[in-house]
N, CA, C and O atoms as CSV, one atom per row, in Angstrom:
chain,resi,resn,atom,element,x,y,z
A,1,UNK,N,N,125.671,153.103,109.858
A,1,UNK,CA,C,125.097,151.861,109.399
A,1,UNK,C,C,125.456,151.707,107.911
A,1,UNK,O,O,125.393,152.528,106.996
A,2,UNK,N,N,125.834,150.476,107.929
A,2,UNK,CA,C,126.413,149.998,106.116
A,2,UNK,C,C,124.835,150.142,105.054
A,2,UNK,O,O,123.996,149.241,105.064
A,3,UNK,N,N,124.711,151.129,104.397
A,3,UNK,CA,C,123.243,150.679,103.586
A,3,UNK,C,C,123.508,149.632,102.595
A,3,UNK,O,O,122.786,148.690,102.269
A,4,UNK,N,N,124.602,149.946,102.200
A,4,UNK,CA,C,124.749,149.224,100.739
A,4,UNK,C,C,126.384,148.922,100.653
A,4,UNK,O,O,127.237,149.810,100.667
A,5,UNK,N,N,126.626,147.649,100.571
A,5,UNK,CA,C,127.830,147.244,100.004
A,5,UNK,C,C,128.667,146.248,99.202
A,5,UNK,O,O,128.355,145.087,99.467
A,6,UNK,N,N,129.603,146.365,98.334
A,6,UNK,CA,C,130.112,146.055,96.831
A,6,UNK,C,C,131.859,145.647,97.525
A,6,UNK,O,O,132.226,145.659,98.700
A,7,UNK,N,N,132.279,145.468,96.851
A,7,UNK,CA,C,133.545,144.648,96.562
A,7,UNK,C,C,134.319,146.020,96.421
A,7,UNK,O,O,135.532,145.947,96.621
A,8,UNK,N,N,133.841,147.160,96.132
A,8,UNK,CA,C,134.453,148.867,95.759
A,8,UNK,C,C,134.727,149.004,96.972
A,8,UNK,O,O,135.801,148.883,97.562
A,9,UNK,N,N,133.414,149.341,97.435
A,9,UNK,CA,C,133.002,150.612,98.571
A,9,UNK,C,C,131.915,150.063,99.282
A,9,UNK,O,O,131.579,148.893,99.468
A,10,UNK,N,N,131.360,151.297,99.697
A,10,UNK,CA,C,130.120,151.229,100.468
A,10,UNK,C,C,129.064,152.498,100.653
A,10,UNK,O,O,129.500,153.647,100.716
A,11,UNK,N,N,127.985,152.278,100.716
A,11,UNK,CA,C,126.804,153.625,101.102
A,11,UNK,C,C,126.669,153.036,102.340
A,11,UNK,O,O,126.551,151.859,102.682
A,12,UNK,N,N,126.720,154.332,103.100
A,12,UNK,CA,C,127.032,154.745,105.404
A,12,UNK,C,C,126.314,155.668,105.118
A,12,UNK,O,O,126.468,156.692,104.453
A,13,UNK,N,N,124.805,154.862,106.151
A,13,UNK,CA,C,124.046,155.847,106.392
A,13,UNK,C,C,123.760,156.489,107.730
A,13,UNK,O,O,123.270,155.758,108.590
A,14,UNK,N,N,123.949,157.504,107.967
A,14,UNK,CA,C,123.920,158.063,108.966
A,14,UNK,C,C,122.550,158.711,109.519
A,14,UNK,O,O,122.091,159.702,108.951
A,15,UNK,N,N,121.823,158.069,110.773
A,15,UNK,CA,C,120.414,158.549,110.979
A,15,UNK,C,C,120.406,160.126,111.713
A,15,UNK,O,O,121.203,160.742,112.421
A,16,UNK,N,N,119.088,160.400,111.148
A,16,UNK,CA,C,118.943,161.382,111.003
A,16,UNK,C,C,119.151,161.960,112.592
A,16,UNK,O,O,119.740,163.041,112.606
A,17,UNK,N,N,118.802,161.473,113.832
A,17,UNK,CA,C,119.324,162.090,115.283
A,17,UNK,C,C,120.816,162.056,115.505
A,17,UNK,O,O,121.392,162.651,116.416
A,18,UNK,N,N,121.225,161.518,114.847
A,18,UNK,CA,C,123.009,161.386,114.800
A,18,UNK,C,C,123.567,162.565,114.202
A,18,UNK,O,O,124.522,163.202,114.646
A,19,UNK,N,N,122.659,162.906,112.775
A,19,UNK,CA,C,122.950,164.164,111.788
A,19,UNK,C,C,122.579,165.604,112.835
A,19,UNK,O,O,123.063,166.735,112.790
A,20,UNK,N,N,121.697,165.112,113.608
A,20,UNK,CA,C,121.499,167.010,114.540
A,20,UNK,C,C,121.868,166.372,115.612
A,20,UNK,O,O,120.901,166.543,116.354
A,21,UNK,N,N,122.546,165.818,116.121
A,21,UNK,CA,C,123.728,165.875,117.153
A,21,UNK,C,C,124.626,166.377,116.900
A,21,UNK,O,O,125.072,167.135,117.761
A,22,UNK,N,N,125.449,166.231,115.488
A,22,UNK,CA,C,126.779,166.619,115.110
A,22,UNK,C,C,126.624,167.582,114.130
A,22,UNK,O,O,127.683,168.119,113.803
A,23,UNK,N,N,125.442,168.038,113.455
A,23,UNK,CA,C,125.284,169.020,112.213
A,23,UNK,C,C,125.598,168.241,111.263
A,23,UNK,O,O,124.973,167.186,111.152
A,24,UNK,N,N,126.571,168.546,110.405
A,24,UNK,CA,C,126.859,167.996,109.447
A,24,UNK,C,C,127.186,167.371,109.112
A,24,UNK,O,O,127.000,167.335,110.328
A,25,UNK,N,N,127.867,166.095,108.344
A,25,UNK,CA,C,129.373,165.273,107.896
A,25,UNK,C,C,130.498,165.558,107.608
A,25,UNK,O,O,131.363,164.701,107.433
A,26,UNK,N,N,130.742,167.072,107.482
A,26,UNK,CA,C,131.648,167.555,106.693
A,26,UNK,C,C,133.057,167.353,107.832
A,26,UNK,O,O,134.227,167.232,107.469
A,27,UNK,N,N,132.623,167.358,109.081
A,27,UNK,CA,C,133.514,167.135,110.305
A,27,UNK,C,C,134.107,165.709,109.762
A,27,UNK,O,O,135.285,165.903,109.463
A,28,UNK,N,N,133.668,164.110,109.479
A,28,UNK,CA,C,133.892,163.698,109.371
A,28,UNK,C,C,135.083,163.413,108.342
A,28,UNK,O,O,134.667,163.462,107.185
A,29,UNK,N,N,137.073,162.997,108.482
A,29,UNK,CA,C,137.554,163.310,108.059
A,29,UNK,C,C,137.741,162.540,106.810
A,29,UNK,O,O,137.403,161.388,107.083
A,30,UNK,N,N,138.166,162.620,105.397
A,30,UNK,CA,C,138.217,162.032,103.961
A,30,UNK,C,C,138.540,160.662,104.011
A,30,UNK,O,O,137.978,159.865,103.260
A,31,UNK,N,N,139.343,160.336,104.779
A,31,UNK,CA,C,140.059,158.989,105.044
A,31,UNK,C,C,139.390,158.787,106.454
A,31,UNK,O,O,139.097,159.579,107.350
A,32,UNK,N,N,139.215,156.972,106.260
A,32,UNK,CA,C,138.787,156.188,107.730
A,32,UNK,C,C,138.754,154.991,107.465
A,32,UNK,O,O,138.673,154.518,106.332
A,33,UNK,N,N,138.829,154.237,108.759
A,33,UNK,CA,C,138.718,152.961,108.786
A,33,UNK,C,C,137.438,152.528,109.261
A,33,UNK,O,O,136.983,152.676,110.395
A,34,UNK,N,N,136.824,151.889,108.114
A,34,UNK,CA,C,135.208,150.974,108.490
A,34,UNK,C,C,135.188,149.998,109.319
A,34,UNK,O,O,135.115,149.023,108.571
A,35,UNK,N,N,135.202,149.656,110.265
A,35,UNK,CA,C,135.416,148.372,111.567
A,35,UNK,C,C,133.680,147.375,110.781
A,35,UNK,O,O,132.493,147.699,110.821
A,36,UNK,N,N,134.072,146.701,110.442
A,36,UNK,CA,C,132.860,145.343,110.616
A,36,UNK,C,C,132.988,144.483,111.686
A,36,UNK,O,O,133.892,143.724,112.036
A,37,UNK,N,N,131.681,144.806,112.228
A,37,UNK,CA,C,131.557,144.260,113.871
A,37,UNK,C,C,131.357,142.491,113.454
A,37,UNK,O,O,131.735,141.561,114.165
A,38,UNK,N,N,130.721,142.386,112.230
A,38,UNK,CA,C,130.143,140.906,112.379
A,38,UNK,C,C,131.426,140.047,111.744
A,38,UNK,O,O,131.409,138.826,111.897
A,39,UNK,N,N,132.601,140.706,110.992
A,39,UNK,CA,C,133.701,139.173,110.899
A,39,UNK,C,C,135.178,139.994,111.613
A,39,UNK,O,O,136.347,139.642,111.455
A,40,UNK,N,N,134.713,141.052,112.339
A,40,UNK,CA,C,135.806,141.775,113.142
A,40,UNK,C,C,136.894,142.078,111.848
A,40,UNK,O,O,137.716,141.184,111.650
A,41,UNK,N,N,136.936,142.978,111.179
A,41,UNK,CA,C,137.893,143.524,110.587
A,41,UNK,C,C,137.702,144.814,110.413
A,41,UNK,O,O,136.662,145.228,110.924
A,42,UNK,N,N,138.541,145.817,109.707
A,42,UNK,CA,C,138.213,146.676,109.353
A,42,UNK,C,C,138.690,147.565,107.943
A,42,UNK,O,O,139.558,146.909,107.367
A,43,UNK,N,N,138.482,148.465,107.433
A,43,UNK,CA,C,138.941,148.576,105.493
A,43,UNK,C,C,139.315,149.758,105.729
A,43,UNK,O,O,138.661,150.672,106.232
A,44,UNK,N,N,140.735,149.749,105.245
A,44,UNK,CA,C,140.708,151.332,105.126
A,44,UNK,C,C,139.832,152.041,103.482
A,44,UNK,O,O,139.755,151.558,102.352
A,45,UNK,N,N,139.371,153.171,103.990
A,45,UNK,CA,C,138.379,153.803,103.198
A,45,UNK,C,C,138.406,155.127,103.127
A,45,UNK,O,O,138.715,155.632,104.206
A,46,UNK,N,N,138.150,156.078,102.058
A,46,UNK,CA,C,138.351,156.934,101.061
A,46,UNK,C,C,137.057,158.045,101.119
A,46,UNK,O,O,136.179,157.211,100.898
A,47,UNK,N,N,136.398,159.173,101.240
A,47,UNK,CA,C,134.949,159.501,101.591
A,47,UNK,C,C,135.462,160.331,99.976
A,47,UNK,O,O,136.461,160.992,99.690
A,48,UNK,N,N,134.250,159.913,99.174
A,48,UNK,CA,C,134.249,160.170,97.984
A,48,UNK,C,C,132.814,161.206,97.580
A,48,UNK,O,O,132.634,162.049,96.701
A,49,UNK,N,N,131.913,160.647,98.732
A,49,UNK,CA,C,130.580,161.758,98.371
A,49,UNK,C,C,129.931,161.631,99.597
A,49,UNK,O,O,129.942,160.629,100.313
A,50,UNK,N,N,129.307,162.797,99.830
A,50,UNK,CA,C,128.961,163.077,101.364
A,50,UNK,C,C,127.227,163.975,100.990
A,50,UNK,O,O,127.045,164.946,100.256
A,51,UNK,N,N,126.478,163.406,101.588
A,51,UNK,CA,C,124.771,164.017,101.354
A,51,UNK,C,C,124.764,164.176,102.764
A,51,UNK,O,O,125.713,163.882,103.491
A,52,UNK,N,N,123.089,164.898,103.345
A,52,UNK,CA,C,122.896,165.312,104.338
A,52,UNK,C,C,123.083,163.992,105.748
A,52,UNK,O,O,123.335,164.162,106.940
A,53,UNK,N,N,122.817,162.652,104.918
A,53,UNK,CA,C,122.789,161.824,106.601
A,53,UNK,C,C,123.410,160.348,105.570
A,53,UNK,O,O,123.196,159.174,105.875
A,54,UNK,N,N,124.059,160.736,104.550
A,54,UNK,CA,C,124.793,159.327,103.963
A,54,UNK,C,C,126.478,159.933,103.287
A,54,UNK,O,O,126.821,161.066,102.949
A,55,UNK,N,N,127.311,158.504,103.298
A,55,UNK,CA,C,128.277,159.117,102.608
A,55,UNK,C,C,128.724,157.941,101.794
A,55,UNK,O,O,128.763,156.883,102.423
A,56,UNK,N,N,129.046,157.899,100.622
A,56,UNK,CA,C,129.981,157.043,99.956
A,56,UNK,C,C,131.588,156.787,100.232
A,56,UNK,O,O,132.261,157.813,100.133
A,57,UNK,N,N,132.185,155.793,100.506
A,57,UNK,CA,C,133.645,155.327,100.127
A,57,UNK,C,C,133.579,154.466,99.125
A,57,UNK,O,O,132.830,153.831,98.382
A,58,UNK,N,N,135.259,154.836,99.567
A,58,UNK,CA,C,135.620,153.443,98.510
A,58,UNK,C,C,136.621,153.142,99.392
A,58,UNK,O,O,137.068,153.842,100.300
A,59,UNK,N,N,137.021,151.734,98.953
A,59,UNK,CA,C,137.744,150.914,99.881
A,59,UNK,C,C,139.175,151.222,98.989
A,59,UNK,O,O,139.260,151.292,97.763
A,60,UNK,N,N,140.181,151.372,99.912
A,60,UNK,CA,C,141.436,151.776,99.678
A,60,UNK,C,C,142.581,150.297,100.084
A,60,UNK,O,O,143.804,150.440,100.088
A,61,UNK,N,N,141.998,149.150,100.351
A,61,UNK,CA,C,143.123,148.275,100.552
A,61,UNK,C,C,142.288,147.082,101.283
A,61,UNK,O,O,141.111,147.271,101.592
A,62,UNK,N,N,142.718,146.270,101.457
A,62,UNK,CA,C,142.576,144.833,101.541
A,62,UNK,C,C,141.612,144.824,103.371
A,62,UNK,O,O,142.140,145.442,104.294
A,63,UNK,N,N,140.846,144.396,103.503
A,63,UNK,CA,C,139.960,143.858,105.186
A,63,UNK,C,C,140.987,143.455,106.298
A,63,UNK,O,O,141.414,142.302,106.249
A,64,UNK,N,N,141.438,144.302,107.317
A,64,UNK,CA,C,142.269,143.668,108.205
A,64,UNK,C,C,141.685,143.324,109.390
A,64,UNK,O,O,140.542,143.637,109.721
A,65,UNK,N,N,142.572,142.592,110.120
A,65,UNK,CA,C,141.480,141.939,111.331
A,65,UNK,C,C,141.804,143.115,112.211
A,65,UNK,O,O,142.730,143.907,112.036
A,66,UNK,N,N,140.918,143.124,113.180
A,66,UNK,CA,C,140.674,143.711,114.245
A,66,UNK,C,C,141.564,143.685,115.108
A,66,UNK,O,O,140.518,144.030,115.658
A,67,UNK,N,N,142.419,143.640,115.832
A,67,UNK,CA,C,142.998,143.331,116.797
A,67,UNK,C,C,142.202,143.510,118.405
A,67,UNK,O,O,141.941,144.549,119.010
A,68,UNK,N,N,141.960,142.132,118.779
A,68,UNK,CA,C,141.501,141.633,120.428
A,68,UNK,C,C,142.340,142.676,121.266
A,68,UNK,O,O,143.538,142.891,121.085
A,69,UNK,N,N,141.449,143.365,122.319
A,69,UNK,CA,C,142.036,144.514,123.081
A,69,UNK,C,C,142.762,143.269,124.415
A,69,UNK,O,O,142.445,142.246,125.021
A,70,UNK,N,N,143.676,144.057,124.308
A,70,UNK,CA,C,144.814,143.370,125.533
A,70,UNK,C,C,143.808,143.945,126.900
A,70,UNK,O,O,143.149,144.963,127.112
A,71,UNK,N,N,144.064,142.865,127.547
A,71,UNK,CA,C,143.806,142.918,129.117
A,71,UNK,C,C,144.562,143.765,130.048
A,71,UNK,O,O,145.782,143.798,130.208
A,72,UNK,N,N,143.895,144.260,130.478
A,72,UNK,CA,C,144.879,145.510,131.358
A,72,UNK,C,C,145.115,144.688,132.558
A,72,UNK,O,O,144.300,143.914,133.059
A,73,UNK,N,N,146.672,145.006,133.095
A,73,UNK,CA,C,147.397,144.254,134.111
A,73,UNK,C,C,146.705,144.431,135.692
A,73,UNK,O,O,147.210,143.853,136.655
């Protein structure tokens, strides 16, 4: 979940039954892409600080759209 977000980055907070499903964040890898469900795009992003159930990025490049999943034949 987005807690907090800027024109930079963003604070992703991660709830706490999600955090003892998986243990830690540290699994989660430095680089990722943030998908925004509500204008369908997504940012590539940077993991700059990581706490027990939140992590900071920063945005590494411009909002791309989503691409609509093709219909299987």
């Amino acid at each position: 979940m987005i807690a907090d977000l800027s024109s930079a980055g963003a604070r992703l907070f991660v709830p706490p039954t999600s955090v003892r499903l998986v243990g830690n964040l540290e699994h989660i890898p430095n680089e990722l892409m943030l998908a925004l469900r509500s204008d369908r795009t997504q940012i590539p992003c940077e993991i700059r600080w990581r706490l027990t159930n939140s992590l900071g990025v920063r945005f590494k490049g411009p909002a791309l759209p989503i691409a609509k999943p093709r219909p299987i034949p």
